[in-house]
C-alpha positions in Angstrom: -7.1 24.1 10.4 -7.3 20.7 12.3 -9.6 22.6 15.3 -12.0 23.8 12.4 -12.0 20.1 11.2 -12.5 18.7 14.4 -15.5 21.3 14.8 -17.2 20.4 11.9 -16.9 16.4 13.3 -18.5 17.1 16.4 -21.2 19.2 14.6 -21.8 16.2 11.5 -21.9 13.7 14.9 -24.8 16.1 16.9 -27.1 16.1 13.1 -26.3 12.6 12.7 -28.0 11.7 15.3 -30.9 14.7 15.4 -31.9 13.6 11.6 -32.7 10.3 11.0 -34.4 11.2 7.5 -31.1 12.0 6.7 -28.8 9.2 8.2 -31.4 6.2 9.1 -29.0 3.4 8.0 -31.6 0.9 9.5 -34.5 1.7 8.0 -34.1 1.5 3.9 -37.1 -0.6 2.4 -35.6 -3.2 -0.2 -37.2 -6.1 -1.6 -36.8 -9.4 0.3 -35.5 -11.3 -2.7 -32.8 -8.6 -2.9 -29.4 -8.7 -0.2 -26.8 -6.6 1.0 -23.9 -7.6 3.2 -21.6 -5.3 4.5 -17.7 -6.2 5.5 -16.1 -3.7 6.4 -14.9 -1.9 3.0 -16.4 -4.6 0.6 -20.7 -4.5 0.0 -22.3 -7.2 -1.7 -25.2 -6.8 -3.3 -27.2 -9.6 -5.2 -31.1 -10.2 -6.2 -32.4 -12.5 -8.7 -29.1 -13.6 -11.1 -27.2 -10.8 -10.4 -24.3 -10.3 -8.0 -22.6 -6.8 -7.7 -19.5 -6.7 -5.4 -18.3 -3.0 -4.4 -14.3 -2.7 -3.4 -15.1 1.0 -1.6 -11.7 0.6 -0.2 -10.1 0.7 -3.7 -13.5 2.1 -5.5 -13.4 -1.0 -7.7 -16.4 -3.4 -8.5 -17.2 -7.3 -10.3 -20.4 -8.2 -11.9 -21.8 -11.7 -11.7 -24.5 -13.8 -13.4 -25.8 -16.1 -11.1 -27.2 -19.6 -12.5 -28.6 -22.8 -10.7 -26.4 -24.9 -13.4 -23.7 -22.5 -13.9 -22.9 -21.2 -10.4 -21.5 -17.5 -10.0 -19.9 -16.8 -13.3 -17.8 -13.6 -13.2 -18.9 -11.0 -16.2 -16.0 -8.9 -16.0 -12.4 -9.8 -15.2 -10.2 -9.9 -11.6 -7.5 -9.6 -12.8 -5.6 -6.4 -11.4 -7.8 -6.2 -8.5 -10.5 -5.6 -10.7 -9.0 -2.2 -11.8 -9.5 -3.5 -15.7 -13.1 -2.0 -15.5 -13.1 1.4 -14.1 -15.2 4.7 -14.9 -13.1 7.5 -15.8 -13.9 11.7 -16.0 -12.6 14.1 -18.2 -12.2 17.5 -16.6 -11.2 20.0 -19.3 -8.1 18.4 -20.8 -7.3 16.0 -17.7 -8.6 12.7 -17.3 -8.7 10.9 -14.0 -9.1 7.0 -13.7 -11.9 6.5 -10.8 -9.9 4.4 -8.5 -8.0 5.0 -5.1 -5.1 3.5 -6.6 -5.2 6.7 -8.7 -4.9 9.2 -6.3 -9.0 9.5 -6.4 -10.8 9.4 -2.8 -13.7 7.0 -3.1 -16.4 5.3 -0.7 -19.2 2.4 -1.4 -22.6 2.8 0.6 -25.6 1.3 0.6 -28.7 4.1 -0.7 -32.5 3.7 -0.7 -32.3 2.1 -4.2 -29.3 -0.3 -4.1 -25.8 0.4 -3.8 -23.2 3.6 -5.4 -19.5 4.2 -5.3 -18.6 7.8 -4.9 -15.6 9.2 -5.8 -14.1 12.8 -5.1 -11.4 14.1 -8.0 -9.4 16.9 -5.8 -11.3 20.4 -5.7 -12.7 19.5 -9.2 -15.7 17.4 -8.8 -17.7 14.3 -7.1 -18.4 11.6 -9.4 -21.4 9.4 -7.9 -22.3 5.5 -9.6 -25.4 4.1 -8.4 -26.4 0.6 -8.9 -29.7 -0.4 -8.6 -30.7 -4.2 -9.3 -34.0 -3.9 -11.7 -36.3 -7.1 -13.6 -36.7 -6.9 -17.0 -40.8 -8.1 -16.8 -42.5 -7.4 -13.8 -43.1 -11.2 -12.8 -40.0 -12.2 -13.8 -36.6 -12.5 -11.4 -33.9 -9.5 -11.4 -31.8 -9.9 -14.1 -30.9 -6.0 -15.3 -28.6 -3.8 -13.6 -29.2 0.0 -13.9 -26.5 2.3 -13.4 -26.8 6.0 -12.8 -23.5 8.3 -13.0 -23.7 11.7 -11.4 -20.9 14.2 -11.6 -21.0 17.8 -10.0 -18.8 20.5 -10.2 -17.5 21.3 -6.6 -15.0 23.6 -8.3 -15.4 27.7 -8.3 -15.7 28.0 -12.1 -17.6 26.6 -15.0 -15.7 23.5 -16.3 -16.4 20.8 -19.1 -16.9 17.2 -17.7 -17.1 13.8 -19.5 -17.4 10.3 -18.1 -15.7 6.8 -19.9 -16.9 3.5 -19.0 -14.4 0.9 -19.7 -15.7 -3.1 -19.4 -13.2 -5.5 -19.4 -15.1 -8.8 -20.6 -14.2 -12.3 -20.4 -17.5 -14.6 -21.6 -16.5 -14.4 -25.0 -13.2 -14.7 -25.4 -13.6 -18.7 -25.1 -16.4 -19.0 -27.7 -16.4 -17.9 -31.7 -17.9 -14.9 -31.1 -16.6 -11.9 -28.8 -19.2 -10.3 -29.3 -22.3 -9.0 -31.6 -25.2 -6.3 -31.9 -28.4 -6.0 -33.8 -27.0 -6.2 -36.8 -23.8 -7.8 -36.1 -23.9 -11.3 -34.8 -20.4 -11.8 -35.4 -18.0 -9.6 -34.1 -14.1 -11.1 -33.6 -11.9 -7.9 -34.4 -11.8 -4.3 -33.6 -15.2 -1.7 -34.1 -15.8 1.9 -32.9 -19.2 2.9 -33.7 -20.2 7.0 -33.3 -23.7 6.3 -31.8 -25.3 3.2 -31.1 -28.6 4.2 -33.0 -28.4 1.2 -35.2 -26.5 -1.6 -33.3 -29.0 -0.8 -29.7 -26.5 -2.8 -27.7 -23.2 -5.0 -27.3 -23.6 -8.7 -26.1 -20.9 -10.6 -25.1 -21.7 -14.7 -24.2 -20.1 -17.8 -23.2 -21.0 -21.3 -22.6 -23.5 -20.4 -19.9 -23.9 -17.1 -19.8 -24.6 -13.7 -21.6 -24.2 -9.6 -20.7 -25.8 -7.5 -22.7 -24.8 -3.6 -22.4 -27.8 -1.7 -23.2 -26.7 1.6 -24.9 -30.0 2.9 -27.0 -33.9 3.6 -26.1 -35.9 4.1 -23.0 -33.9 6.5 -20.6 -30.5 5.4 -21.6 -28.0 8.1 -22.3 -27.2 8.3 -26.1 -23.2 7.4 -26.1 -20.8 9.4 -27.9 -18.3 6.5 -29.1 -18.6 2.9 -28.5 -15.3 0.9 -29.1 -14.2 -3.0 -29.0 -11.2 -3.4 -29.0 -7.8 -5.1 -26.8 -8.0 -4.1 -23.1 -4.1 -2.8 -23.6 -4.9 -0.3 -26.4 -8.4 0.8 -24.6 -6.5 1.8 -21.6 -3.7 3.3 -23.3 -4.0 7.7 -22.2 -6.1 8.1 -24.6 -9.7 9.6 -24.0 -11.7 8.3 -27.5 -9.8 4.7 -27.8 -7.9 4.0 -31.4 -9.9 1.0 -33.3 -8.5 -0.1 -36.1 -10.8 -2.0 -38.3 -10.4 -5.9 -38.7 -7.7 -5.9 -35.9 -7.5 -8.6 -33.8 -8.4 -8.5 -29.8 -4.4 -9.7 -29.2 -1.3 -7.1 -28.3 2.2 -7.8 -27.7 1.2 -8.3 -24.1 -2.2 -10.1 -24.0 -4.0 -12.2 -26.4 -7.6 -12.8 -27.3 -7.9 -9.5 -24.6 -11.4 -8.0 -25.5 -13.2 -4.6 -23.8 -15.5 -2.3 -24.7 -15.0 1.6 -23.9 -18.1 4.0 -24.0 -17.2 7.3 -24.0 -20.6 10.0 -23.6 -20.7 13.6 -24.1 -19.5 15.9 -22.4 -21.5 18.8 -20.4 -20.3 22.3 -19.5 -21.3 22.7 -15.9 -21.1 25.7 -13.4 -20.2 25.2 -9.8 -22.5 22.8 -8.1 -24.3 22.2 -11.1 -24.5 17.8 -12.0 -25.0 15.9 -15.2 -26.4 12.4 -15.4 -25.5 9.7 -17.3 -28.0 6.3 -17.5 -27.4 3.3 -19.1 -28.1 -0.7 -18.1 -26.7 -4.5 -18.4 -28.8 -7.0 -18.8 -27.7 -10.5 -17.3 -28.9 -14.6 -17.9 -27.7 -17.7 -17.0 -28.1 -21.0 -17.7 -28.0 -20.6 -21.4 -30.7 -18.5 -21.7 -31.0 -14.9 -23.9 -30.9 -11.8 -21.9 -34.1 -10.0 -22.2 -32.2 -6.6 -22.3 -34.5 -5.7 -25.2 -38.0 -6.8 -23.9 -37.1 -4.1 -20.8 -36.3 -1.2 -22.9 -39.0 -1.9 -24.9 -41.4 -1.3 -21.5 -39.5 1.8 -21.4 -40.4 3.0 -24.2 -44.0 1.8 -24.2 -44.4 4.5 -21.0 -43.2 7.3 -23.0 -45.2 6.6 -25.9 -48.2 6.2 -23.6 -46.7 9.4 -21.6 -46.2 7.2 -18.4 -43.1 8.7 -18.0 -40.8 11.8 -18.4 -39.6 12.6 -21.8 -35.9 11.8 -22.7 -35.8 15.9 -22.7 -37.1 16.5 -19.7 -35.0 14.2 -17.9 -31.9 15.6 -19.9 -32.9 18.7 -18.8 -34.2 18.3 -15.0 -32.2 19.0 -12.4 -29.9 16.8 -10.4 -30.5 16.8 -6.5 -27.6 16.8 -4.5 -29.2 15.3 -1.1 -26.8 12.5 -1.4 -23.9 15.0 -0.3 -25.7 14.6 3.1 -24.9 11.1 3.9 -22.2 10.3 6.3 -20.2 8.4 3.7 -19.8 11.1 2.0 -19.0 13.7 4.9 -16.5 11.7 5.8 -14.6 11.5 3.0 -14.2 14.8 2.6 -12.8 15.0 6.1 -10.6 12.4 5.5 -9.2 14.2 2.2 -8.8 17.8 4.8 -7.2 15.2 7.1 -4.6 13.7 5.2 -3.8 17.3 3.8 -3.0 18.1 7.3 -0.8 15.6 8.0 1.2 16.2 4.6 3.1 19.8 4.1 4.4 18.1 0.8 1.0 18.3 -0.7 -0.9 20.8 1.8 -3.3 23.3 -0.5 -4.5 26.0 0.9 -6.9 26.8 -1.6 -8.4 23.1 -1.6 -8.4 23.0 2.2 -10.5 26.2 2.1 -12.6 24.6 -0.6 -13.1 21.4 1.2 -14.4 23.3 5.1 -16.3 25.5 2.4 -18.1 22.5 1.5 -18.6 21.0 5.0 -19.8 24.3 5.9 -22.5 24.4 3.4 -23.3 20.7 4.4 -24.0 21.9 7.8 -26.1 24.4 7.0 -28.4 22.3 5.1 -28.7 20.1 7.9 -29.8 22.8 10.3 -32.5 23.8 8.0 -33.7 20.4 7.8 
């Protein structure tokens, strides 16, 4: 098995170098106002007010807003080596916490558009996070961060696949309010709404600065369940969190703890079909409103002018897997046939066959390129 491995290294190396299309680190176009610095597992990536920091090493990340009076103020929190906000899948009846400290492979990388973490759950499927750093007006400074979730089915039979997004804030756990919607502007205890049709988002703010998770119009992805609640009970093993109305944010173990978990609907997908998810966070700073609002509203202004796709076509339009081509992601999956290798105690044959299947059929899309 490890001479098939090493095979397929020497043949990644030889197209790595014979397709440039594919693997030309050096040469992705991004706006000058817009960074990212590489150190060795960590990317940062910043434009505008917002600061994303990728962990690729642990498949974590932090989200700052980024004022001239306030400084970098974190929007999530660190605590746990920023494991308290994570992404997790549901694959039939098993759910899998996206995190290396999990037992999940993941990498960060840098893409044409921004930044993604990609994560690899066994012989099941990939789960892919892109980041791309957006502005909410069009002469205005980048202040909304779109994220994309891809998951694929690498396995050999049609399966059912969720994602979760859990947020562990901290802006307003100092102020009176932890958070509000809409129609809510007051929000200090426990909600679960089944669709955010009505409430279009959840903003959290403190003295200086203000998220706002945008969960309704334009392209986002209609949630399932929305839920505030303590960051103990939201990551209890529970897929659709327990909110109990007009309970507090405190638990025996943390007080005045506040997340919010988003759980959307799950899709039925046959091998090496992918599903999408969209959503966005809108950031500001020095104690001004997000303008979350005014950039869905542009959104929808293209679709009603039929600028844009229709929320069903992009429901419905396929999901390109070119991204499997990158050497991030080739090398993961060597990395995963590698440390298989090296441990009888959890070798599996079946997911080592799986796994050079996969490189295989890499391989030979690069040839045809």
């Amino acid at each position: 098995m490890k001479i098939h491995t090493a095979a397929l290294i020497l043949c990644f190396t030889f197209f790595s170098f014979n397709n440039e299309v594919v693997f030309a680190k050096g040469k992705r176009e991004t706006p000058a106002s817009v960074t990212v610095i590489k150190k060795g597992d960590t990317l940062q990536y910043s434009a505008g007010i917002v600061k994303l920091i990728l962990h690729g090493n642990k498949g974590t990340f932090q989200l700052y807003a980024v004022g001239r009076e306030s400084g970098e103020e974190p929007v999530f929190s660190g605590s746990d080596n920023f494991t308290s906000t994570y992404f997790s899948l549901l694959t039939g009846k098993t759910e899998y916490r996206l995190s290396t400290l999990n037992g999940v492979a993941a990498k960060g990388e840098q893409t044409d558009s921004g930044v993604c973490l990609m994560y690899r759950v066994g012989n099941s499927a990939t789960v892919r996070v892109g980041f791309e750093i957006v502005q909410s007006v069009s002469d205005g400074e980048y202040d909304v961060l779109k994220i994309v979730a891809t998951v694929t089915n690498v396995g050999r039979k049609k399966n059912s696949f969720a994602l979760k997004g859990v947020f562990d804030t901290v802006l307003g756990e100092k102020t009176s309010a932890h958070f509000s919607t809409v129609n809510s502007k007051l929000i200090n205890s426990e909600k679960q709404y089944y669709g955010m049709e009505n409430e279009k988002w959840i903003l959290t703010q403190g003295d200086y600065s203000c998220m706002q998770l945008l969960l309704h119009g334009g392209d986002i992805t209609p949630p399932e369940v929305v839920t505030l609640g303590n960051k103990d009970t939201v990551s209890l093993p529970l897929w659709i969190p327990v909110a109990v109305p007009s309970r507090s944010f405190d638990s025996v173990i943390s007080y005045n703890n506040s997340t919010i978990a988003v759980n959307w609907p799950a899709a039925e997908l046959a091998p090496s079909d992918s599903s999408q998810i969209v959503f966005y966070i809108a950031l500001s700073a020095d104690r001004k409103p997000p303008l979350g609002e005014t950039y869905i509203a542009s959104i929808d202004e293209l679709y009603k002018h039929g600028d844009a796709k229709s929320r069903t076509d992009i429901a419905q339009s396929p999901v390109s897997s070119d991204w499997k081509l990158n050497p991030e992601y080739v090398q993961m999956l060597i990395d995963r046939i590698n440390a298989l290798d090296n441990n009888d105690s959890e070798i599996s044959m079946d997911e080592l066959a799986h796994l050079n299947a996969e490189l295989n059929e890499i391989m030979e899309r690069l040839e045809r390129r």
